[in-house]
Structures are given as C-alpha cells and as structure tokens.
C-alpha positions as CSV (number, residue, x, y, z in Angstrom):
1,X,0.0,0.0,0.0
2,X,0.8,3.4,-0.7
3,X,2.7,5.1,2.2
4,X,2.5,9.1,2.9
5,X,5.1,10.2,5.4
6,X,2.2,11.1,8.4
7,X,3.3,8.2,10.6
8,X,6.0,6.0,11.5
9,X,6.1,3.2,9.0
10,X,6.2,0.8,11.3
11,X,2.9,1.9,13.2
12,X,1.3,1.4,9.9
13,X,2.6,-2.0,9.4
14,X,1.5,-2.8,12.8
15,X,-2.0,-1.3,12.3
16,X,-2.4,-3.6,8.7
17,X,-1.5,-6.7,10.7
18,X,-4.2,-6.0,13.7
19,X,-7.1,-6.3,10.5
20,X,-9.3,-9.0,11.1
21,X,-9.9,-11.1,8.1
22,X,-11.9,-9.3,5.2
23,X,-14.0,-10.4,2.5
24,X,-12.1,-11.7,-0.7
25,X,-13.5,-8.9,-2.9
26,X,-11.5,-6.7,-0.9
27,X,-8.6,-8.6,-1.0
28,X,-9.6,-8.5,-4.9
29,X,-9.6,-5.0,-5.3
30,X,-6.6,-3.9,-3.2
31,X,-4.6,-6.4,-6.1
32,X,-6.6,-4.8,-8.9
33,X,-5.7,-1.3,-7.8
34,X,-1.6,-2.3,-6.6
35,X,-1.7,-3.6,-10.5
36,X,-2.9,-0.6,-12.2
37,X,-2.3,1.7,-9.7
38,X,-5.9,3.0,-8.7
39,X,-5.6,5.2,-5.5
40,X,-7.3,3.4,-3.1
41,X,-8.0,4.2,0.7
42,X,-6.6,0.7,1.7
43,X,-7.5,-1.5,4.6
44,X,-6.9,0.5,7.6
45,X,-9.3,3.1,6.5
46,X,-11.7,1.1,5.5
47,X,-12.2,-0.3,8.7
48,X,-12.1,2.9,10.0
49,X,-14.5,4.3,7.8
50,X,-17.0,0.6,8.0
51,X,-16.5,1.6,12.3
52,X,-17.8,4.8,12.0
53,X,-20.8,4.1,9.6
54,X,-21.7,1.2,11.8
55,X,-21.5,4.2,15.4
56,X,-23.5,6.7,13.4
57,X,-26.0,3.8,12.3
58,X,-25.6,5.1,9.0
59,X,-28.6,4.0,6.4
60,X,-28.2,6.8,3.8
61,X,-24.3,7.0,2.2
62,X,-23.0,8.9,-0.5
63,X,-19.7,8.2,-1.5
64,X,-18.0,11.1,-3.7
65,X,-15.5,9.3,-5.9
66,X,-15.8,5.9,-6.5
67,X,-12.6,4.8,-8.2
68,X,-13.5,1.1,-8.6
69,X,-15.6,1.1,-5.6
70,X,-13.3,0.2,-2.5
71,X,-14.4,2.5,-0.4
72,X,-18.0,2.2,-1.2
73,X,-17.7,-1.5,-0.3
74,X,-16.3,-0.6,3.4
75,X,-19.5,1.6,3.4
76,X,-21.5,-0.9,2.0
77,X,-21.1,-3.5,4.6
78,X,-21.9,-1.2,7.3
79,X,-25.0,0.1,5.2
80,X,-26.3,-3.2,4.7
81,X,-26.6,-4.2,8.3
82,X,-28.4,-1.5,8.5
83,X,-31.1,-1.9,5.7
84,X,-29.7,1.3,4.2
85,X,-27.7,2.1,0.8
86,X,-24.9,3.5,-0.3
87,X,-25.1,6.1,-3.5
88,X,-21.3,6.3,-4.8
89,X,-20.3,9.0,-7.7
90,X,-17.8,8.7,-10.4
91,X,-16.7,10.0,-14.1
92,X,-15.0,7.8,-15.5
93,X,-16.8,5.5,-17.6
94,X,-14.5,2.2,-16.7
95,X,-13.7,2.7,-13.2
96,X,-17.5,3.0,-12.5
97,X,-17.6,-0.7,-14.1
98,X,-15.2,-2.2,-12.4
99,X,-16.7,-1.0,-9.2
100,X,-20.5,-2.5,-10.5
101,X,-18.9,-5.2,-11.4
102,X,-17.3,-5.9,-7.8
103,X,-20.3,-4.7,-5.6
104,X,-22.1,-7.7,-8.0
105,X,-19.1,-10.1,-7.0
106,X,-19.7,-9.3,-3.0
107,X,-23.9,-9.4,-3.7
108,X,-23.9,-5.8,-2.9
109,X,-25.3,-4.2,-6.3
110,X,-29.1,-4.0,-4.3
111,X,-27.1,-2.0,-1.3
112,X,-25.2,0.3,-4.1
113,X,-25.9,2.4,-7.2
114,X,-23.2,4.2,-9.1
115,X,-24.1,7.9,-10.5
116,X,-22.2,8.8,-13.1
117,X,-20.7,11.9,-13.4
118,X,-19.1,15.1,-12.4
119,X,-19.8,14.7,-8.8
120,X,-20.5,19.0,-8.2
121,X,-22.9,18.5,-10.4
122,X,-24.5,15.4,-9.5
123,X,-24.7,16.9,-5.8
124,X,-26.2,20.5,-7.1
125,X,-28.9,18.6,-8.3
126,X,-29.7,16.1,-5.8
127,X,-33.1,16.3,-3.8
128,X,-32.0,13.1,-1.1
129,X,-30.0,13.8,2.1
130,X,-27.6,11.3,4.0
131,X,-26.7,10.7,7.2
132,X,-22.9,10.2,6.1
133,X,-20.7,11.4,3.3
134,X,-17.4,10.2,2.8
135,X,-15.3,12.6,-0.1
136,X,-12.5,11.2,-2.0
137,X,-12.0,13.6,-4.7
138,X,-10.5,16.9,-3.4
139,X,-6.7,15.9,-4.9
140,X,-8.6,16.4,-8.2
141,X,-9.7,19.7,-8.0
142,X,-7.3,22.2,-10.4
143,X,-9.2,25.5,-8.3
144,X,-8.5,25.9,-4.9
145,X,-12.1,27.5,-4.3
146,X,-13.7,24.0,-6.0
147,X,-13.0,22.8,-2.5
148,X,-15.1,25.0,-0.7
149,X,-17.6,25.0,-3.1
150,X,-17.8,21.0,-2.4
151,X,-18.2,21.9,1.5
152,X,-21.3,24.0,1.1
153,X,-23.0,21.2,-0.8
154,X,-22.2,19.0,1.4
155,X,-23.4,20.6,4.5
156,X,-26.2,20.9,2.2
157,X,-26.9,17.3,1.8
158,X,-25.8,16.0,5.0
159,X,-28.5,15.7,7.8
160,X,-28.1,17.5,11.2
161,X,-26.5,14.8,13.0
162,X,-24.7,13.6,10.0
163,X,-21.2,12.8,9.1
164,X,-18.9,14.4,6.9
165,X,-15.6,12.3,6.2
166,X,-12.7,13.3,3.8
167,X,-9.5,11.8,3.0
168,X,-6.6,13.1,2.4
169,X,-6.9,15.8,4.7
170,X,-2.6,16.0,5.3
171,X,-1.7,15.4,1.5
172,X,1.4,14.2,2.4
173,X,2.2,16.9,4.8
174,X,2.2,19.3,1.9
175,X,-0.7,20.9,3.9
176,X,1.8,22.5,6.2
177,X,2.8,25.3,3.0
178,X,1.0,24.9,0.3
179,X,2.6,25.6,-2.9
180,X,1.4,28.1,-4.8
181,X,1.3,25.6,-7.9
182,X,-0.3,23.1,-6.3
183,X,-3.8,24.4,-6.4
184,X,-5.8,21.0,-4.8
185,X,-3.4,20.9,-2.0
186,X,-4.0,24.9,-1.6
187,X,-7.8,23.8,-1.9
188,X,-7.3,21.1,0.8
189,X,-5.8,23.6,3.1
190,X,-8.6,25.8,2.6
191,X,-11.5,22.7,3.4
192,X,-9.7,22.1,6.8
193,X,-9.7,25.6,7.7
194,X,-13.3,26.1,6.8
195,X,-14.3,22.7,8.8
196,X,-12.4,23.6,12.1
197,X,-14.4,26.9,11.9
198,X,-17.9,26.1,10.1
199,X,-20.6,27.4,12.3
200,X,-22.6,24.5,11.0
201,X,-20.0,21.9,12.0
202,X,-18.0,19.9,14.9
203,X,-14.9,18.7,13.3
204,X,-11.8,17.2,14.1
205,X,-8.5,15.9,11.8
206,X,-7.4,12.1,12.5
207,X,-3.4,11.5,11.1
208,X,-4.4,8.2,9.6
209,X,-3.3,7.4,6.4
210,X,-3.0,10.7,4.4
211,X,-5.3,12.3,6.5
212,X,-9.2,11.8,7.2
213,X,-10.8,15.2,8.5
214,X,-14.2,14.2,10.4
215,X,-17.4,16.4,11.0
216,X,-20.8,16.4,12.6
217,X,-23.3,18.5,11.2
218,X,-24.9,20.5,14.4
219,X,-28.7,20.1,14.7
C-alpha cells in the first residue's frame, strides 16, 4: 500500500496486521488497484471508515469518488446491516464498471448504485440527504475554491446529525505550506480551515493514512 510520510512506517505495518480477516472482494480489489495503480483508501481506512458508519448507524451514504468502488464497499457492509444504501459517484466510464462489477461479485449491487458523473454536479442537483458522506476527490480539483464549493454542498446534503468524512486531509504533509502551484493541496488547506471553523459543524482531523478530517453537522 501506498505510504505518505504522516506516521512512522512501522505503526502502519503494525496497524495492517491488527485487521481481522476481510471479505475476498476486498482482497480482490486492493490487487486490482496495486496492479494498475488505482488510488485506493486501503485497509486500515476502511475499517475505520465501516466503524464509524456502523456508530453513526448510517442507512443513507453517499460516497464522492468511486474509483473502482473500495471505499464504497467498506461503506456498503456497514449500510447493509443496517437496511440502508450507499449512493457512490464517479466520471470515469471504466472505473465506475469495475466498481458495479465488484459490488455484484460481494452481492452488494441492491445496497449500491453508481451515478455517473461530475460529482458538483451530480450533488447540485440532488433532492436526497444522508446521514454520512465520505469525499475522496478533493486531490482532483485544479481550483482551490472548488474545495469550498464541495463543503457548502455537502453541508447541504448531510442531515443534522450527519457525518462528513474526507481523505486526504494532510496530503502528504504538503498541507503545512501549500505551494502556490499546487492548487488541490492549496484547496485542501482551505477545506480544513473552513471545517475547524464552520458554524454548522464539529470537526476534528485524525493523522491516519494521508489524513481523514471528520465532522458532525450541528442540529
């Protein structure tokens, strides 16, 4: 798995070896995306992520950036114990079916339903709301304020009590001075300020992985 410089290596070894076993079509897509080099969340994440759909008794998920559906999945199996669904978003034409194709494989395609799409968009347009949203996609965005513009419809969506989870919060550190060319990490930056100060929101910035920024939408 992909390492980025926020921890010791060695605690993140340690953590990958405390998983408990996990379904093959995990194991299945963690290969597919170390082959072809889709950016996935990776194990420890998931579990984190599956943890704190299953504490917020999450029924309504929307996942913003699909990739070929790994983090979905996670979501997925905490969604489906709870008779709820997981709506996941994603452009590219091939990438959203692999991840059909694997949420078939794990008997999941009732619990999840790919939009595609650009996911702004998609989420401008949406009438639903969901009691957790996990974003994936703010590395891709080539304008800082696209960022902020993804907050606000997000708090949108999300229902008071809801969750608001993103990765990628530390980007490698880069976070800590921003180049000036670097406009998604300059975007990032900007998302983690607005977060910690949102009148709308509780929020708080785990150093797992590259960074997962969590927040509760006040009632």
């Amino acid at each position: 798995m992909k390492r980025f410089g926020i921890t010791d290596a060695a605690i993140e070894d340690y953590l990958e070896r405390q998983m408990p076993t996990r379904p093959q079509v995990l194991l299945d897509m963690e290969a597919h995306a170390e082959r072809d080099g889709v950016p996935i969340i990776g194990p420890v994440e998931g579990q984190f992520l599956y943890t704190l759909a299953l504490a917020a008794k999450a029924k309504e998920i929307l996942d913003v950036g699909t990739a070929i559906g790994y983090s979905a999945m996670w979501l997925a199996l905490a969604a489906r114990q709870q008779e709820g669904r997981v709506v996941t978003l994603e452009k590219d034409p091939g990438r959203a079916a692999y991840a059909e194709a694997y949420f078939r494989q794990a008997d999941l395609a009732g619990v999840c339903a790919v939009r595609r799409g650009d996911a702004l968009t998609i989420m401008r347009g949406m009438q639903e709301s969901f009691d957790l949203i996990f974003l994936d996609v703010l590395t891709q965005f080539d304008r800082p304020d696209t960022a902020l513009q993804m907050l606000d419809v997000c708090v949108t969506t999300l229902r008071p009590g809801g969750l608001l989870l993103s990765d990628n919060a530390l980007r490698s550190s880069r976070v800590l001075n921003p180049p000036v060319d670097d406009p998604s990490t300059r975007g990032i930056a900007a998302f983690n300020e607005a977060i910690m100060n949102h009148p709308r929101l509780v929020s708080s910035i785990v150093p797992l992985r590259d960074g997962v920024s969590m927040s509760v939408k006040k009632s």
